[in-house]
N, C-alpha and C positions, 0 to 999 in steps of 0.2 A: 322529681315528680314520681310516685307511685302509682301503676295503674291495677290499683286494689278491686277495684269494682268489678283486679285485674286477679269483685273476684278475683282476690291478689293475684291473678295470673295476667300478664303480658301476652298482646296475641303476637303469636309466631309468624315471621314473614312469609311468603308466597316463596316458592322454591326458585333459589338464583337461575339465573341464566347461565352459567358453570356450569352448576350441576344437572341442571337438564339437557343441556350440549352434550355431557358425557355420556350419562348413562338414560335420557329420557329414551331414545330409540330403541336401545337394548328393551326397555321393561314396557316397551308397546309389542316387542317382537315376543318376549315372554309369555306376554298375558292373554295374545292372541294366540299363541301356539297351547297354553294353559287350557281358555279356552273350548279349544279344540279338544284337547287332550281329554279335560275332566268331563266336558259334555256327553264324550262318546261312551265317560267309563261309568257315570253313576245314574242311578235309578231313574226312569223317565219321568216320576213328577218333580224330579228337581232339575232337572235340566233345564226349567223354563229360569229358573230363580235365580240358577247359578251364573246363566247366560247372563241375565238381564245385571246382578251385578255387577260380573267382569264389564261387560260392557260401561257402567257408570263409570268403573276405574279407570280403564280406558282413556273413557272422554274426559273424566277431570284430568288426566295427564295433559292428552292432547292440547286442552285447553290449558294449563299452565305453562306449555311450550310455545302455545300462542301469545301468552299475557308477557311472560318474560322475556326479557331484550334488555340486551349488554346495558347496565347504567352510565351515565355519563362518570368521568373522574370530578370529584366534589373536593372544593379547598375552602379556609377564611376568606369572608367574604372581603374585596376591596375597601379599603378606607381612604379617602381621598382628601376627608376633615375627622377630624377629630373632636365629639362632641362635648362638650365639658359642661351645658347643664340644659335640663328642660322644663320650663316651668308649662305648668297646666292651669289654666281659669275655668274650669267649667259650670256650667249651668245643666242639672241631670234632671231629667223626668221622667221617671218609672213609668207614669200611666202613658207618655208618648212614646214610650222607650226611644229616647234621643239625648245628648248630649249637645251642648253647644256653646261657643267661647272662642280662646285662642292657645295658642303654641310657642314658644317663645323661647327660643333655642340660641345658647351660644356656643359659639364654637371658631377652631382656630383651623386654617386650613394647612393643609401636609403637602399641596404642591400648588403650584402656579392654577389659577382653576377662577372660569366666567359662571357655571352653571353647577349648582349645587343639586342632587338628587338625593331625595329620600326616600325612604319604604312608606311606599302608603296606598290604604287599596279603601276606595269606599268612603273618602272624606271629601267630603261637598265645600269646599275651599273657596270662601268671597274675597279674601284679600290676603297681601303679604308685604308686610312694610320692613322698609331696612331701620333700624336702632342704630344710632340716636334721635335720629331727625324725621323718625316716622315717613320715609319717604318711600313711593309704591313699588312695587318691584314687580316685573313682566313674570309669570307662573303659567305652566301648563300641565295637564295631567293624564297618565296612560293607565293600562290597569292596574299597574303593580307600585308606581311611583307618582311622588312629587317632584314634580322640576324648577327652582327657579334661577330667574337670571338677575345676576347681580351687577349688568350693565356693563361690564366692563371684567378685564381678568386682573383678579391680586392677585398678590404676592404672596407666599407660601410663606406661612407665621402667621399672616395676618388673622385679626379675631375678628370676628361678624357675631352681629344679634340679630336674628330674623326672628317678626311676628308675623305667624299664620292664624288666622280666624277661618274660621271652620266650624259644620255641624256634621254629625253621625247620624246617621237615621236605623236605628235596628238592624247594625251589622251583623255580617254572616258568621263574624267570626270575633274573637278575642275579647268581648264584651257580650253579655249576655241576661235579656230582661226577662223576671218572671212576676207573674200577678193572676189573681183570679179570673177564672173565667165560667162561661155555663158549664163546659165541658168539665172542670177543674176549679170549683167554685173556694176551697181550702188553700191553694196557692197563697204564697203569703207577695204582698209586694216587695219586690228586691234588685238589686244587679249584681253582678260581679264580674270580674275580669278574669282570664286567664291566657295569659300567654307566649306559654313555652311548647310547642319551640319558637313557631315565630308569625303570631297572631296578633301580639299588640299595635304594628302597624293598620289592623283595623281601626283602631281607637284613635292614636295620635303618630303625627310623621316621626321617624326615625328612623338610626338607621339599625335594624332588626338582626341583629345577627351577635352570635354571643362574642366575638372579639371585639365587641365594641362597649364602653364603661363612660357611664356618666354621671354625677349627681342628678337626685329630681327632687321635683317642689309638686305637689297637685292642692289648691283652691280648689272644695267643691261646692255647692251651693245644692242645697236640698230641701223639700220639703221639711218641714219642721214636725218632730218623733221620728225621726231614723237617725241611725246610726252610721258615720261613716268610716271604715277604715283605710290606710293607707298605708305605705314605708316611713320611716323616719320618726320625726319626734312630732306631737301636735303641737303646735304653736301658739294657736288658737282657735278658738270654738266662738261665734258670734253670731246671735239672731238678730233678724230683721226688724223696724223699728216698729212693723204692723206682728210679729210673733210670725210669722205663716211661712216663713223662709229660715233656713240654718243653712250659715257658712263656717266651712273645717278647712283649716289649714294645715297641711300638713309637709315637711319636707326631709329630704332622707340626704345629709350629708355626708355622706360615705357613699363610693361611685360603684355603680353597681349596672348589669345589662340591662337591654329593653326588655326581655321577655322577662324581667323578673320583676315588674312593675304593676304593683296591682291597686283597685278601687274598687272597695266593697260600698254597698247602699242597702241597709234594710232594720229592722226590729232586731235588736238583742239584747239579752242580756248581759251585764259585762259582770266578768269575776277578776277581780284584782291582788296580786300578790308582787312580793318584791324577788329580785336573787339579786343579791349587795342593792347597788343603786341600778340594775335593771329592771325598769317595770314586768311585771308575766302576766300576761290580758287574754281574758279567753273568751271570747263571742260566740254563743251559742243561744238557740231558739228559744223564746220565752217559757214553752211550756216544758222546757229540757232542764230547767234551771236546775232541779232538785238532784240532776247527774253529772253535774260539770265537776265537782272534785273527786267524785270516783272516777269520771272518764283521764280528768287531767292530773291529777293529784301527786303523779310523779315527775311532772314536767322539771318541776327544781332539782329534782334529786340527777338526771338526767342531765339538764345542765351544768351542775358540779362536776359530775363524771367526766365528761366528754371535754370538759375544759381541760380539766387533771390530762387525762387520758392522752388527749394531741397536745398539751402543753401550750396549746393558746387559748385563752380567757375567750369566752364569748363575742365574737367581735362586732356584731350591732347594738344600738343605744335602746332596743326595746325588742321583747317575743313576745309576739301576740299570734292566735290562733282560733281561726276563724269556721264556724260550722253554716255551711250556705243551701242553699236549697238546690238539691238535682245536679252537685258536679259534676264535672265530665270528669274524674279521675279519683283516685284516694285522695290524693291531698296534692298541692302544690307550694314548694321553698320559697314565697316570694319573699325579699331581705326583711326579715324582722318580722313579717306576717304571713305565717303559714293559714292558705286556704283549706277544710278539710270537707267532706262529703258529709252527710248525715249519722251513716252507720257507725262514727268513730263513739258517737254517743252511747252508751253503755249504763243497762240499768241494773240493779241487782241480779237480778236473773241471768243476762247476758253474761257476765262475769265468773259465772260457773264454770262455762268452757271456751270464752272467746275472751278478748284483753284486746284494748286501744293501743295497747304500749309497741308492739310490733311499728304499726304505724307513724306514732306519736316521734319511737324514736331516727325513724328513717328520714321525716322531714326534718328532724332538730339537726341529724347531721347534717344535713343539707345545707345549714347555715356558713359551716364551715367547709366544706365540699359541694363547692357547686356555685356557691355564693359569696365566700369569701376568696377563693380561689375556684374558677369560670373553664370550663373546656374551652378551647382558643375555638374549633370546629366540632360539628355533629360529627364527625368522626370520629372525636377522641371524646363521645359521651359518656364511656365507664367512666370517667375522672367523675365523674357526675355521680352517676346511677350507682356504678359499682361500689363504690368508697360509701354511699346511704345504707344501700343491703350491708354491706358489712359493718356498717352501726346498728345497723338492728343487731345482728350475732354478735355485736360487744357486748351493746346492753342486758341481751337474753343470759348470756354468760354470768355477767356483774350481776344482774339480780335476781335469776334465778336457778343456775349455776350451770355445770358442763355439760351434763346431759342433756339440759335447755337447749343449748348453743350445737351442742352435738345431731341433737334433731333436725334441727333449724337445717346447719351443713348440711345433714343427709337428704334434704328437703329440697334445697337450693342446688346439690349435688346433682340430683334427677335432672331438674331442667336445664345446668347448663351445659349436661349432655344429650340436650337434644337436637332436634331437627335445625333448627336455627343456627346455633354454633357448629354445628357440623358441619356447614355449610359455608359460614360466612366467616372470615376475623373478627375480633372484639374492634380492632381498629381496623376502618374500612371505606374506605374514598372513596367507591362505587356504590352508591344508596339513590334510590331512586327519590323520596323528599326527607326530610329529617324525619318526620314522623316514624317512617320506617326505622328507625333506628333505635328506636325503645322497646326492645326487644330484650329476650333469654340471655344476649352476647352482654348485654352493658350493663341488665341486673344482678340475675343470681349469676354469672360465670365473671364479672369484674368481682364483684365479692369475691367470689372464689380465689381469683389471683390474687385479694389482696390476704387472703387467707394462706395461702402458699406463700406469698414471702414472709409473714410473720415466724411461721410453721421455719422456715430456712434461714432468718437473718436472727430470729431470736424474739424474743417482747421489749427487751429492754433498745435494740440498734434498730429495731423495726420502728417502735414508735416514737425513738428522737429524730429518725429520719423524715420520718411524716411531720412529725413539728417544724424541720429544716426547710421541706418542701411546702409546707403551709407560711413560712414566714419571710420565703424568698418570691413566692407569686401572692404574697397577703393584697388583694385588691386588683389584680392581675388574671390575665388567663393562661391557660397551659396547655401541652402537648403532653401527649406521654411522653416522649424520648426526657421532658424536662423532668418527669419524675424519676426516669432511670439513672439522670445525669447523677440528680442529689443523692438519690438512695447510693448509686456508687460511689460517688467523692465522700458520702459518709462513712461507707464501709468496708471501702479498699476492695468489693466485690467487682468481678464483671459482672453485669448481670443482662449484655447482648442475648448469649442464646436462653437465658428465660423470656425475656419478651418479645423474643421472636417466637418463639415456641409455643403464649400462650396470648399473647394480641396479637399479631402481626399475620397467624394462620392460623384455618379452620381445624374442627376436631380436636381430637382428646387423647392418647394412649389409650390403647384397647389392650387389657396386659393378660395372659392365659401364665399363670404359677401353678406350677406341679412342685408338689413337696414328697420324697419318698424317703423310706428307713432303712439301712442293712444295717440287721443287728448284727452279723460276723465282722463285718469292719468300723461299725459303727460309726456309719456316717450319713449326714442328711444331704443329699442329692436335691438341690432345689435351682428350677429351672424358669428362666424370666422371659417372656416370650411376649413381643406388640406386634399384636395381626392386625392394626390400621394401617390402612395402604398410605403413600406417602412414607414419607423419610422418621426416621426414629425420633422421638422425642427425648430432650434430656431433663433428666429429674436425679434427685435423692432418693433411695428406695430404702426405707428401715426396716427389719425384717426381728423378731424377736421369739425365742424357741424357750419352753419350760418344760422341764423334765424334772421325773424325780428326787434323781440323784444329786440334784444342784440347790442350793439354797437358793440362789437368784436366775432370774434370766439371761440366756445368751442372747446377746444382740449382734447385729451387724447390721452396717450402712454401705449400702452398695450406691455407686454413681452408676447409671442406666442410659448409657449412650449408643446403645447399639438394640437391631430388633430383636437381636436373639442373645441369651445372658445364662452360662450354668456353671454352677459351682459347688463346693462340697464343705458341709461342714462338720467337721469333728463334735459328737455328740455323746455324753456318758451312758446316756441309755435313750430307749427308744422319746421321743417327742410328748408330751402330752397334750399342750397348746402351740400354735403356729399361729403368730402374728404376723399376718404383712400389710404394711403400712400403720401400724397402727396409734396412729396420730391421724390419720386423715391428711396429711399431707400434700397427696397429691390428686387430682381430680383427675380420676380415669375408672374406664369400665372395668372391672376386676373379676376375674373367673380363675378360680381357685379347682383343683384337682388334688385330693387327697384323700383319706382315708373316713370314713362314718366316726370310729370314734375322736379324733382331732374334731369336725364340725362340730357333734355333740358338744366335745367340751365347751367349744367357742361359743355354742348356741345357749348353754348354760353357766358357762363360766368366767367370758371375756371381759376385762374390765370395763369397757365400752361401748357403749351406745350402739353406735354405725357397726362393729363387729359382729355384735349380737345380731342386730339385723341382718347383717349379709348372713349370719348362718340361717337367719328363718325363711332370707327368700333361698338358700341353695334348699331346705327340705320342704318347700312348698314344691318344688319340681317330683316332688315322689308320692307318690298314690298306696302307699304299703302305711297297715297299720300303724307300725310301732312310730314312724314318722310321722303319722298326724298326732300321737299320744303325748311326742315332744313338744308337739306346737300346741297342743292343750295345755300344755306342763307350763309353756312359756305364757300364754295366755291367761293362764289363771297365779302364776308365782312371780313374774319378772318383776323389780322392783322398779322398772321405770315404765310409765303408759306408753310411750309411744313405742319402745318393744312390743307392749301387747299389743299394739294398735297394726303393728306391720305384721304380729302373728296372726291377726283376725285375718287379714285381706292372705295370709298363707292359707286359714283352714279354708277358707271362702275358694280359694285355687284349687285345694287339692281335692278338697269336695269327701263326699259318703258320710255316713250316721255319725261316725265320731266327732267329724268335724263338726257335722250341724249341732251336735248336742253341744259341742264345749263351745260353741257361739250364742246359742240358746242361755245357757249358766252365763255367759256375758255380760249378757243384760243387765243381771242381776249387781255387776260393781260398780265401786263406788265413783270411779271416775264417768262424768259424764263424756270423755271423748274420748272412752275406752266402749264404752256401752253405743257411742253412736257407730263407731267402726264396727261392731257387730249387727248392729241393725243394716248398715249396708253390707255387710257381709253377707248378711242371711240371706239378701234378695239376689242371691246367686242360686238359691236353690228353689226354683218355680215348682209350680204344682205342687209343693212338699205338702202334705195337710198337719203335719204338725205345725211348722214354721204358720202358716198361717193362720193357723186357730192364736199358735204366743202371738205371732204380728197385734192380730185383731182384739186377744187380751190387752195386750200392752196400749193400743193404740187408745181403748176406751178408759185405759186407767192416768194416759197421761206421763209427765215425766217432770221433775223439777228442769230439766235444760229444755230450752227449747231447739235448742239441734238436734238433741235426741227424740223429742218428740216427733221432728221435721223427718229424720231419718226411720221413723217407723211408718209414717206417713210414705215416704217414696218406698220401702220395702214392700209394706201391704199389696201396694198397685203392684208391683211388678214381679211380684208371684204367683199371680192369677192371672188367668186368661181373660178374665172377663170381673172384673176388681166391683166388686160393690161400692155405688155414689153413694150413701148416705153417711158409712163412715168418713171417707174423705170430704164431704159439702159440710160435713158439722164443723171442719176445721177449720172453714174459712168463715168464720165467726171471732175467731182466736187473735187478737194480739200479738206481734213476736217482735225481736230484735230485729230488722233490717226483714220482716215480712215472709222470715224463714219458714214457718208456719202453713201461713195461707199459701205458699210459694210452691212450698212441696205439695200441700194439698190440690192443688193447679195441676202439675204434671202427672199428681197418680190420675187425674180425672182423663188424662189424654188418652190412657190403658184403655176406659171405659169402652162400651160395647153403644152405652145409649143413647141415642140419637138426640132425649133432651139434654144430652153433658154439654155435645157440642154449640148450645143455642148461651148453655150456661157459662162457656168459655169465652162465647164470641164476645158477651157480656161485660166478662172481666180483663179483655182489652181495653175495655171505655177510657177516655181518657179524664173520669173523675176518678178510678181506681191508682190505687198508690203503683210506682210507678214498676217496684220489683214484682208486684203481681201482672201487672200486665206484659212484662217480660215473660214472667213464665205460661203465661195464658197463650201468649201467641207461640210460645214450644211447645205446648202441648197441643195446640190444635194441627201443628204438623205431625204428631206425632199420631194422635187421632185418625185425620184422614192416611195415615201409613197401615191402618188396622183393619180400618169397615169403609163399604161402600158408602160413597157420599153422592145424592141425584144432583143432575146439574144443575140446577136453579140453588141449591145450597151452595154449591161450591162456589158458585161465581158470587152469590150473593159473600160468603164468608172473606172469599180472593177482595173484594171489591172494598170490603170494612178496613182488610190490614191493610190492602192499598194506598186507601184513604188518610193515613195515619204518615206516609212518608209525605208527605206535603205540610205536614203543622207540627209535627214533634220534635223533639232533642235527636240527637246523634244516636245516644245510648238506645232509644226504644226505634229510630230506624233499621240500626245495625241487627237486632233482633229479628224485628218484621219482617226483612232483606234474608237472614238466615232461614227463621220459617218458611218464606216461599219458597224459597230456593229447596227447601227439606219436603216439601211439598210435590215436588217432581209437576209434570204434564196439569195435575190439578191447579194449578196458577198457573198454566199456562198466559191467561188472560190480563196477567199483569206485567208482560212482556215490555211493553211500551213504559211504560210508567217505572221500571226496572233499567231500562236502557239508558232513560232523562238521566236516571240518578246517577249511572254508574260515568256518565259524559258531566253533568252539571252541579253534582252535590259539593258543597264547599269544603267537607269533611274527606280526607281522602282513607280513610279506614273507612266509611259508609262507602263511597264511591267502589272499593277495592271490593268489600262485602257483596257490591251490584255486579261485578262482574263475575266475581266466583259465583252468583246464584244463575247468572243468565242460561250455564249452558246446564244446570242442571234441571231448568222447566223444559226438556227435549225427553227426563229418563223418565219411565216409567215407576211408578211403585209398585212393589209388589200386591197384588191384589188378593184379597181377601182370603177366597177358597186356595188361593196357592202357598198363604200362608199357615190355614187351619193343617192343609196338609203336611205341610213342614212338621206345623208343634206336633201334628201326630208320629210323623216318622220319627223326630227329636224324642216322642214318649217311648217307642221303642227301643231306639238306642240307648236311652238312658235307664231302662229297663233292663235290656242285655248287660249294660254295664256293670250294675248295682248287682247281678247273681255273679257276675265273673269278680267282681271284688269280693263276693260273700267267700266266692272258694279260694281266692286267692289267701283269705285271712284265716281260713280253716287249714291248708298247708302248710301256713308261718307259723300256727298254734301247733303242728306236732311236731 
């Protein structure tokens, strides 16, 4: 599962209980002494601002060392039977949202055993008969399970058929109905299922935990004009003798987990294509018809690859892919039928500068990672995650080449050096529920691992190894250690201290390389230094040197088993280019020390991608003319965009006229996600009145992308103090991909100053409004009240609206709400109660988690108005002194 909406970003967990053991006290003892320190030193009208800060930080510590507590150790769940198949009869009713029917489960038991239990939470259970002889069997139920008694204890072997009847009634979880309503009168009728990790025991009993594999059959019976899809092959499709009723049969004989079990119900339209003798079925909403083969159109091409690629054929009897209303995620790998969100739909315009294919092909791996071969436990969920993310970077590779894939890396790079995996292992028995575990470690940094052994074992012993390990757990679940076993019996490698080094514990290599020259000896002195605390990491380090005097490059491969690494290399003349690492190889923080002309070159002449960039973020740290002229130079000549793209966010850093100008000429290319990183760029420089006369140009002239139009729109606002509503209110008239548009248009309106934005915001909450605008509607009215005074009768009345909204919405626009108030500070104080319910009774534990991280933030204060007008005035000064101290700084470089 991708969590795209993970706004492809994944949220980051809550800070372990480790690491705030260690070092939480220390950085209360800091911040208080900080404090102290800064309050006594700077200016009395900031002393209120800076107090009140420190202080928030503080208490969100404080309060994270209150939340975090040691987790329990987590293993495979016990299996005591083994289930070998389930069939499903149900009866669906969207307008009751209920299901109802029976369960019909065989299975053979693994020891001596009277009382069977299964996962099941919320199933209203009238009977339970033993098979053959239909005879009743004593059942009782707790919150989390089914228990029944089978009168007596078998023998271990023995096979049992139990049928459970049962109905659902609008569960909290793993099944979920939508349909029109006053509020939401455009809702289409539907259901769907979703659930992984381990939600489908809402639905039907079983036992929910992925070491466990079964064939399934699901009978559904539905109003007649919908659609239904399921796993496996349709068997038959048959109406009722009066029309008014449709039963779908469907069954998936290849054994597969519970959470990957899914039932769709609604209007679509189906598109049909073959790969050999596999159906490719694409479900998407009626009025979407006309962009189902721009959105999908590479799906074959995709499955050829990936078959090629791991060396095993496709392994389900059908791929279908499904587009449902209001997911809770990017997409989910259910066997043979990937669920996807709305956004993956793609119309011409979209297509400028966004692509379904990222996604597209992260679920397709999935089929064979994840689904064909199963994590045995949530612990070992990169086998899952990681191995997806790094089917996206194959694909991006194969079709649209290195640089593609080189971005992607540097992309995926950032996050899995962050807060997350710093903290925690990729494999990690202490998780407080699965959920927490779809995180930075099991996406982009299992990617990453799998990206380092490829990078070390080769392409060719890398991916027969992966074929090895996909054909030895084909239908199976796995551990890591099983993937170590294979890749080593394949490759005669150890490969113990790689996965200890990059699952088994936290962090990354923190590496500091110094490269220097003596030309009397000629020799290059370069020196390998890891300042992460903890024990050394070991890796391959390639290092590669071009000089003059040489037709080709010097290379050396160093092994890096210690923190501290120096050596000398014989050189014919001084250095030109200094490669280190440059394959990307290894995933770690890199800090380079050497000389201006060596970066230059790198920054201009490095064969790739990620080098190039590291030299634009090393001269984004410099403020001197001649270095922003490079990041122009790079911004307007590099030939791949996403160079320019990380030179924009440098000139944006380094800031003064040269910069804003070569971001300005930005706009002007031809790449639309070269021109939108400039428009966010630019909104680094407030108050400018240049920038905001081009913003206001641009904004009234439009853009063929709409991200770039969206990114002119959050620019405008946030270089004014006081952002004029009428350009931004005309925008939310505007159509966009995934409501990017009107979305941006929302948050510039938060800037606003006037007192009708905020009546107009509270507005575009409603719950008829689409649902990414009402996400951003309720950000920006915390942003709002963060600006201008709001009387009390507004604020409670505003507190009381978004309140309102956690009692009848989806997860997605909870967790929003719960963010705003919490962003909100003391101003919602009065949603205290109704924040606590959640954070104790929400069935969601990301909304629950969101309730308590806001709770103690309704205690801080916001900065208040006139303390802030003060601010931007002292800010206008300093930025004022700054700007004459650069002028002379670049009149002394000119003589």
């Amino acid at each position: 599962m991708t969590a795209f909406a993970l706004t492809h970003r994944m949220d980051q967990p809550f800070p372990t209980a480790t690491f705030l053991d260690r070092c939480g006290d220390a950085m209360l003892l800091i911040l208080r002494f900080l404090k102290f320190r800064f309050t006594a030193q700077v200016p009395p009208m900031q002393q209120k601002c800076l107090r009140l800060w420190l202080t928030i930080v503080i208490s969100v510590i404080s309060t994270a060392q209150l939340l975090a507590a040691d987790e329990p150790l987590r293993t495979a769940g016990d299996r005591p039977f083994d289930i070998q198949h389930i069939r499903l009869d149900l009866d669906i009713s969207l307008k009751k949202k209920q299901i109802a029917g029976a369960a019909t489960i065989d299975l053979q038991l693994l020891r001596p055993l009277q009382v069977l239990k299964l996962d099941a939470v919320g199933l209203e259970v009238s009977q339970v008969l033993l098979a053959p002889d239909q005879s009743e069997l004593e059942f009782s139920t707790t919150d989390d399970q089914l228990r029944i008694d089978l009168g007596a204890t078998r023998p271990r072997g023995e096979k049992v058929r139990v049928v459970i009847r049962y109905q659902v009634r609008d569960p909290k979880a793993g099944m979920y109905f939508f349909g029109p309503t006053e509020g939401e009168p455009n809702v289409p009728w539907m259901m769907w299922t979703q659930g992984e990790p381990v939600a489908n025991h809402h639905w039907f009993p079983c036992l929910d935990h992925p070491n466990e594999r079964q064939t399934t059959e699901i009978v559904a019976t539905v109003d007649a004009g919908y659609e239904v899809l399921s796993n496996g092959d349709l068997l038959s499709r048959k109406k009722s003798s009066d029309g008014k009723r449709e039963r779908f049969h469907y069954k998936q004989s290849q054994p597969h987990v519970a959470y990957l079990v899914t039932l769709v119900v609604g209007e679509f339209e189906i598109g049909r294509e073959t790969w050999g003798d596999v159906p490719v079925l694409y479900y998407v909403p009626p009025e979407q018809a006309g962009d189902m083969q721009r959105t999908f159109g590479r799906t074959k091409n995709m499955l050829t690859f990936f078959s090629e690629r791991f060396g095993i054929n496709y392994p389900w009897t059908k791929y279908a892919q499904i587009v449902v209303e209001q997911f809770i995620a990017g997409g989910m790998e259910n066997t043979g039928a990937t669920t996807l969100y709305s956004k993956v739909m793609h119309d011409e315009r979209a297509m400028l500068d966004s692509s379904p294919d990222r996604l597209i092909a992260h679920e397709l791996g999935h089929q064979w990672w994840g689904d064909l071969v199963t994590c045995k436990d949530w612990s070992h969920l990169w086998l899952n995650e990681g191995f997806a993310t790094f089917c996206e970077l194959m694909w991006a590779e194969h079709d649209l080449g290195v640089d593609e894939h080189d971005y992607m890396l540097y992309g995926k790079g950032k996050s899995a050096r962050s807060d997350g995996p710093k903290t925690r292992p990729i494999v990690d028995y202490h998780y407080s529920d699965p959920g927490s575990m779809f995180d930075a470690r099991a996406y982009p940094k299992g990617g990453w691992v799998l990206h380092m052994l490829r990078r070390q074992l080769g392409d060719d012993l890398f991916y027969t190894g992966l074929q090895k390990y996909g054909e030895k757990f084909r239908m199976k679940t796995a551990e890591t250690s099983d993937l170590r076993k294979v890749l080593e019996e394949h490759t005669g490698r150890n490969l113990e201290r790689f996965f200890y080094d990059w699952t088994a514990r936290p962090g990354h290599p923190e590496l500091e390389v110094a490269t220097e020259y003596d030309p009397e000896d000629k020799l290059a002195k370069i020196s390998v230094k890891q300042t992460q605390k903890g024990d050394a990491f070991h890796f391959p380090l390639a290092i590669e040197i071009r000089c003059k005097e040489t037709s080709g490059p010097i290379t050396v491969d160093k092994e890096i088993t210690e923190k501290e690494l120096t050596f000398y290399l014989p050189l014919p003349a001084a250095p030109e280019l200094v490669r280190i690492d440059p394959q990307a190889a290894v995933l770690a923080e890199l800090k380079e020390k050497k000389s201006r002309d060596l970066w230059k070159t790198q920054l201009l002449e490095a064969p790739t991608v990620i080098e190039r960039i590291r030299a634009v973020e090393h001269f984004a740290e410099s403020k001197k003319s001649n270095d922003r002229e490079l990041l122009k130079q790079v911004l307007e000549q590099d030939p791949f965009y996403g160079v320019r793209i990380e030179a924009s966010k440098a000139l944006a850093k380094s800031g003064g006229d040269v910069s804003r100008d070569a971001l300005i000429a930005g706009l002007s290319q031809e790449h639309p996600k070269v021109r939108r990183a400039c428009a966010d760029a630019l909104s680094k420089f407030p108050r400018d009145e240049k920038v905001i006369a081009v913003l206001n140009q641009r904004l009234q002239n439009g853009d063929a992308s709409y991200y770039v139009e969206a990114a002119f729109a959050t620019a405008f606002a946030k270089v004014q103090d006081e952002p004029p509503v009428e350009p931004l209110q005309r925008l939310l008239a505007q159509d966009s991909h995934g409501e990017v548009i009107r979305s941006a248009a929302l948050r510039g309106l938060g800037y606003s100053t006037d007192p009708a934005t905020l009546d107009l915001l509270v507005e575009w909450t409603g719950r008829s409004k689409p649902r990414s605008c009402r996400l951003a509607a309720a950000e920006a009215i915390a942003t709002y009240f963060s600006r201008n005074e709001v009387s009390k009768p507004v604020r409670e009345k505003t507190v009381e609206t978004l309140a309102g909204y956690l009692k009848v919405d989806n997860r997605h626009v909870r967790r929003k709400i719960i963010e705003s108030l919490g962003n909100m500070g003391k101003n919602a104080a009065t949603a205290r109660s109704i924040l606590a319910s959640v954070a104790d009774q929400d069935p969601d534990d990301r909304v629950r988690a969101a309730a308590k991280t806001a709770l103690p933030k309704l205690d801080a204060e916001t900065p208040a108005t006139a303390e802030v007008g003060k601010l931007r005035t002292e800010l206008d000064k300093l930025q004022k002194t700054n700007k004459e101290l650069e002028d002379r700084l670049q009149k002394l470089e000119s003589k």
